[in-house]
C-alpha positions as CSV (number, residue, x, y, z in Angstrom):
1,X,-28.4,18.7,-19.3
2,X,-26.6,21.9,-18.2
3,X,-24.3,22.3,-14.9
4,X,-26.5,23.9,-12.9
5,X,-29.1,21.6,-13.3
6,X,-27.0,18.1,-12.9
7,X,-25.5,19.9,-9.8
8,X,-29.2,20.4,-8.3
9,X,-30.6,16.4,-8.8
10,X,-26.7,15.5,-7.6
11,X,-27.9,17.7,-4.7
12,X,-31.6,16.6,-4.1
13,X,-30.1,12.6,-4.7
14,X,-28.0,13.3,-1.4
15,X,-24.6,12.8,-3.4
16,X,-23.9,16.5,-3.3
17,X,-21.4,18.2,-0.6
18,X,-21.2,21.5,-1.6
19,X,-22.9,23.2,1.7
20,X,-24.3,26.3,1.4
21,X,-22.4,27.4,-1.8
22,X,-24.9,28.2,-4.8
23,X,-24.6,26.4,-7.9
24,X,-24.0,29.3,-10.1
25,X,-21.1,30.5,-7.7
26,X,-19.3,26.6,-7.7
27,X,-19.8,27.0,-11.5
28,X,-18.3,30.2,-11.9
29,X,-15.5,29.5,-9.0
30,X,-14.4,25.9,-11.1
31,X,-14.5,27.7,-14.5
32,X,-12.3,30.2,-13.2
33,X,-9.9,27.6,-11.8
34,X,-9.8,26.0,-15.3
35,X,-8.7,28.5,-17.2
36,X,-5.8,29.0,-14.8
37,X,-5.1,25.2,-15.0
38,X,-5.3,25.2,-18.7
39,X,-3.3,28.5,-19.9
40,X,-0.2,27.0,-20.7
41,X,1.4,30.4,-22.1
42,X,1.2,31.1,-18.5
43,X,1.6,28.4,-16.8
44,X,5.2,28.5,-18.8
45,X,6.2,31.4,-18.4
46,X,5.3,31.1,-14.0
47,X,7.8,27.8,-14.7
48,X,10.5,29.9,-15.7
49,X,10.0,32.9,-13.1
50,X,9.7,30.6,-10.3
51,X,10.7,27.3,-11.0
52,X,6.5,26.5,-10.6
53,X,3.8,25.5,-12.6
54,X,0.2,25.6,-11.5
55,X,-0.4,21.9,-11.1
56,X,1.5,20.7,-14.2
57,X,3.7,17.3,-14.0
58,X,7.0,19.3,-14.3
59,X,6.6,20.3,-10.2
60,X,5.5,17.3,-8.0
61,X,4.3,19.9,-5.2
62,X,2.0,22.5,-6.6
63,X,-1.4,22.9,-6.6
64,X,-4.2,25.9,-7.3
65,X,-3.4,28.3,-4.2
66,X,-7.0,29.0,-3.6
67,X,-9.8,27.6,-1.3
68,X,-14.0,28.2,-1.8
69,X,-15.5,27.4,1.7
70,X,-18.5,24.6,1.7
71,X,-20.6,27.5,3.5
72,X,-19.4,31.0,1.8
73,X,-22.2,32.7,1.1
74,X,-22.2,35.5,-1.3
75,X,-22.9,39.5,-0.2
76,X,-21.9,37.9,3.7
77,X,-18.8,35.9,3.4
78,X,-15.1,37.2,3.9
79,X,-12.6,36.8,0.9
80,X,-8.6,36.6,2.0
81,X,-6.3,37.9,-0.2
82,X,-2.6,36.3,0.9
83,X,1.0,36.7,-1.2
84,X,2.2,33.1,-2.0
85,X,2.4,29.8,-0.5
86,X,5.8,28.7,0.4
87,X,4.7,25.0,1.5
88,X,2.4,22.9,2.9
89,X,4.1,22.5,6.1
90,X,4.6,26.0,7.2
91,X,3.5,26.4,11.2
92,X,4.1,23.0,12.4
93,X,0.9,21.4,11.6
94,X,-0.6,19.1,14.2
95,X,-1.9,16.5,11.3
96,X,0.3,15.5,8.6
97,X,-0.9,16.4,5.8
98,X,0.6,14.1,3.1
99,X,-2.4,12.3,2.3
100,X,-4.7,15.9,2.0
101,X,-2.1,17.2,0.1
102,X,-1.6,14.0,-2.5
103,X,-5.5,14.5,-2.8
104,X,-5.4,18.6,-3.7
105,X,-2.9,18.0,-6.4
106,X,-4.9,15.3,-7.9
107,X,-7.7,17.5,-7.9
108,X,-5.5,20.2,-9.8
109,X,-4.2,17.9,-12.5
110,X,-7.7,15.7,-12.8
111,X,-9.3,19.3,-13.3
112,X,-6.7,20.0,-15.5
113,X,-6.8,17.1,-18.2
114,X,-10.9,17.3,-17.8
115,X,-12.6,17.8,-21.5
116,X,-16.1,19.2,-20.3
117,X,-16.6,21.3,-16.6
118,X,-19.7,18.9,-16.0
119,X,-21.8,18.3,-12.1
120,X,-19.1,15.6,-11.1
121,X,-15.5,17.4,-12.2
122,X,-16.7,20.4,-10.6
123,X,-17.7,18.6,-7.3
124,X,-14.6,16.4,-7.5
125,X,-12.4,19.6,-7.7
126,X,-14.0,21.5,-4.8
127,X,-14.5,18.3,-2.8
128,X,-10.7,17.4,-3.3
129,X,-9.5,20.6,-2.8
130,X,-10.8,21.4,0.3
131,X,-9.4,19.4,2.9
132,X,-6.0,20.6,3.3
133,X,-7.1,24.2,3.2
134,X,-9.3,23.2,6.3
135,X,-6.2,21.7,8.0
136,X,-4.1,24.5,7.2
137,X,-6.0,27.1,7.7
138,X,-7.8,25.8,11.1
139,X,-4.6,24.1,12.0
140,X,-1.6,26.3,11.6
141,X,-0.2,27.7,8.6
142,X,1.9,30.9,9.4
143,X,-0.6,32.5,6.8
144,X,-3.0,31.7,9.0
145,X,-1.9,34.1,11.9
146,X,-1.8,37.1,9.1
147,X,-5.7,36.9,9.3
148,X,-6.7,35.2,12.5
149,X,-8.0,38.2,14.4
150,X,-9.5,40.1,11.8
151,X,-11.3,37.2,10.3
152,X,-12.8,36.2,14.4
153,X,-14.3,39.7,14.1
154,X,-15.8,38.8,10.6
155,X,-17.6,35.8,12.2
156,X,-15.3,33.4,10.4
157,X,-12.5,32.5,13.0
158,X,-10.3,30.2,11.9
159,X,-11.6,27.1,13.2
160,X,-12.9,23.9,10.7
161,X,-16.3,25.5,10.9
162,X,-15.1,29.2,10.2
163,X,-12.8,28.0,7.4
164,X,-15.9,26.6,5.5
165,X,-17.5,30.1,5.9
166,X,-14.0,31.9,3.8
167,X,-12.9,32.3,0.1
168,X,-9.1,32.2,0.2
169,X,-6.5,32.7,-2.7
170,X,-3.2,33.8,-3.0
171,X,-2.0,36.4,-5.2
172,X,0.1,33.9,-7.1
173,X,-2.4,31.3,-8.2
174,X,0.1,28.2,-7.7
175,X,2.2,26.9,-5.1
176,X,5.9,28.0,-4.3
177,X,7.5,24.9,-2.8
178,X,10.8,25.9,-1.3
179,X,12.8,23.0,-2.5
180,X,16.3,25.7,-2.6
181,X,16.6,28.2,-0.3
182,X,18.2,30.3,-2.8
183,X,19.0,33.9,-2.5
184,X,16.6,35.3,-5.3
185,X,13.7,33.8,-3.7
186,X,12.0,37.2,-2.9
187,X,12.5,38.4,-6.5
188,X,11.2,35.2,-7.5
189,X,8.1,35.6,-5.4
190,X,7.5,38.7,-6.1
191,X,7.6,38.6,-9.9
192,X,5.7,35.5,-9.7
193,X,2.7,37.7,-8.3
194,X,3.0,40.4,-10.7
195,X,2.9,37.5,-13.5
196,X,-0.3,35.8,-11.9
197,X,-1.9,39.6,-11.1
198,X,-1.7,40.6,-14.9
199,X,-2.5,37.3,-16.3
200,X,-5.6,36.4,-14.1
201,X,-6.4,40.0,-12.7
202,X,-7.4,39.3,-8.8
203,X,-10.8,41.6,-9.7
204,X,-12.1,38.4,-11.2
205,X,-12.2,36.9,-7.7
206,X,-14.3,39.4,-6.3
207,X,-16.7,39.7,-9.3
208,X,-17.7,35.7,-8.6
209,X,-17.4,36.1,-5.1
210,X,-19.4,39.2,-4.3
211,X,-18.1,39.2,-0.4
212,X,-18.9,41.4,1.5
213,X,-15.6,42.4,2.5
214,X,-11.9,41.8,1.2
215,X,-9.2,41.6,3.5
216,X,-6.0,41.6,1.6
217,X,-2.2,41.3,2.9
218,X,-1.1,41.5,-0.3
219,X,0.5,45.0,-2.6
220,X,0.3,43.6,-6.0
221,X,-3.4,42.6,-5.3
222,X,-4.1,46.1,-3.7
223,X,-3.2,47.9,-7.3
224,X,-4.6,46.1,-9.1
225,X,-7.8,45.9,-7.1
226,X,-7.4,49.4,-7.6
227,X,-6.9,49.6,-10.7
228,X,-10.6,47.6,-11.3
229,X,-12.4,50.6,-9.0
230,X,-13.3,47.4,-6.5
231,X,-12.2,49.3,-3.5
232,X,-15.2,52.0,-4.4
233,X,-17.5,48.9,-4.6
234,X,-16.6,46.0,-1.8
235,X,-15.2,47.4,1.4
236,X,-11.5,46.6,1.3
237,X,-9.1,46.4,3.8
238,X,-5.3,46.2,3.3
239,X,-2.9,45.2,5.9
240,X,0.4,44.3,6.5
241,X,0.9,40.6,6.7
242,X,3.7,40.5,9.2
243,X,2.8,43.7,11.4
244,X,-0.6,43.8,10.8
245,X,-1.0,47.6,10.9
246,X,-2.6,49.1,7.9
247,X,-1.1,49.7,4.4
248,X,-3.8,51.9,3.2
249,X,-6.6,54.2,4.7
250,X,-9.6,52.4,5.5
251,X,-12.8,54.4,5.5
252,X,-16.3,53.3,6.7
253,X,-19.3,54.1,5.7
254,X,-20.7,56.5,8.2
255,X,-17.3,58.2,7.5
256,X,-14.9,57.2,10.2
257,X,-11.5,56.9,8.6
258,X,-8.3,55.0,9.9
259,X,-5.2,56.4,8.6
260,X,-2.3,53.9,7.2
261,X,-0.5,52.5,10.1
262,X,-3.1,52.2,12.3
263,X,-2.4,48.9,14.8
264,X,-4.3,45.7,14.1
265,X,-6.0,45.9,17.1
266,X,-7.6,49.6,16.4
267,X,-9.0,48.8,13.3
268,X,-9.9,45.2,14.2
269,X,-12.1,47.5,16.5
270,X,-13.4,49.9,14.4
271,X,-14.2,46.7,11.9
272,X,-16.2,45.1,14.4
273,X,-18.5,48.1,15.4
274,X,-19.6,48.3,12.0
275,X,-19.9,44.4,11.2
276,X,-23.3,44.6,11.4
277,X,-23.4,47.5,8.5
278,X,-21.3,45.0,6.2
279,X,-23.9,42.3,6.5
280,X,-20.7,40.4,7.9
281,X,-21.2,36.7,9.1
282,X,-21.8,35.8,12.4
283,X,-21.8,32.8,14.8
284,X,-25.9,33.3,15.2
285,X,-26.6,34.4,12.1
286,X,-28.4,32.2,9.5
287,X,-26.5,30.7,6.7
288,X,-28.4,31.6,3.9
289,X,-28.4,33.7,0.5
């Protein structure tokens, strides 16, 4: 029986939570997060540039940095591009999230030592995953605030039901946990990007997803996004993560161009006057493909 087709009876027997989310794109989405999981070349050499691994036993507090909302729909959803994750905690949560947290690394490591991408390991993994994205993301985390305003204009604000409407990964594909605050930790970051970038090229994101816009705070995606020509396909907008102002001209399609530097709030603007041309989601707008 093939994926697609266990995940569709799972579905119609009412065991299925996958929202809104086509089968082909939870496929593609899971198969993606198993060859991360599983390319131990990489996964080694990420241990040695940051003292990470994506989800392997040798780091109790990393997981996948990446997030596929129950209700993203292709061609209309928002993908967020961010840098790396320091730690769970960052933005003084209002839940704890231990028990979240315990769940998404499971989910890494169960996906991980799985033999076959069938209906059930590829429900488990999104289904396990999900929760402490939706508390961190609704709830808190100082990435968070790098896309609050832009993403209210998108029609996915970052509340539960808005999260479940995003795509979110970070440029590095694991988890940084902050265990030393040692003085390198900028290099480290930042060659642990330009690791994940050229190993698992950010371009593969957008060809699964098909949003129908990128917002992306982070430089190392932004070349090689680039690089790939997406920028001349999916409208692409790149941002400072701490100012907010813009790292790169932005130019709509009736031919309005912001230059780089323009504030937040301008091109927020100029974003939502032409939402509707984007086929962005909306608060009234039905959710479907």
């Amino acid at each position: 029986m093939g994926i697609g087709v266990a995940l569709r009876r799972r579905c119609e027997s009412g065991l299925c939570q996958a929202g809104l989310v086509s089968l082909d794109l939870g496929q593609e989405w899971t198969e993606r997060a198993y060859r991360l999981v599983t390319d131990w070349a990489h996964i080694d050499e990420t241990t040695v540039a940051g003292d990470n691994t994506h989800g392997g036993s040798r780091c109790a507090g990393t997981a996948l940095a990446r997030v596929l909302g129950m209700d993203f729909v292709r061609q209309r959803g928002v993908l967020a591009i961010g840098n790396v994750h320091r730690e769970f905690r960052s933005g003084k949560l209002a839940v704890d999230p231990d028990e979240v947290v315990r769940q998404l690394i499971h989910g890494t490591r169960q996906l991980q030592r799985a033999r076959h991408l069938d209906a059930r390991v590829i429900e488990s993994y999104m289904g396990m995953h999900r929760p402490a994205y939706e508390i961190g993301l609704a709830g808190g985390w100082t990435v968070a605030r790098h896309f609050v305003t832009a993403l209210r204009v998108c029609g996915t604000p970052l509340t539960l039901p808005g999260v479940r409407r995003l795509a979110y990964v970070n440029t590095s594909c694991c988890q940084f946990p902050e265990l030393h605050k040692e003085a390198d930790d900028t290099k480290r970051k930042k060659k642990l990007r330009r690791l994940c970038s050229s190993a698992h090229p950010m371009s593969e994101v957008v060809r699964i997803l098909r949003p129908a816009i990128v917002l992306n705070a982070s430089s190392v995606a932004n070349v090689a996004l680039r690089s790939a020509g997406v920028g001349g396909s999916v409208a692409t907008v790149f941002f400072n993560q701490n100012s907010g102002s813009l790292e790169a001209p932005l130019t709509f399609p009736d031919g309005q161009v912001l230059q780089r530097g323009t504030h937040i709030r301008d091109w927020v603007e100029a974003l939502r006057a032409h939402a509707t041309t984007y086929g962005l989601l909306d608060d009234t707008a039905p959710l479907a493909e």
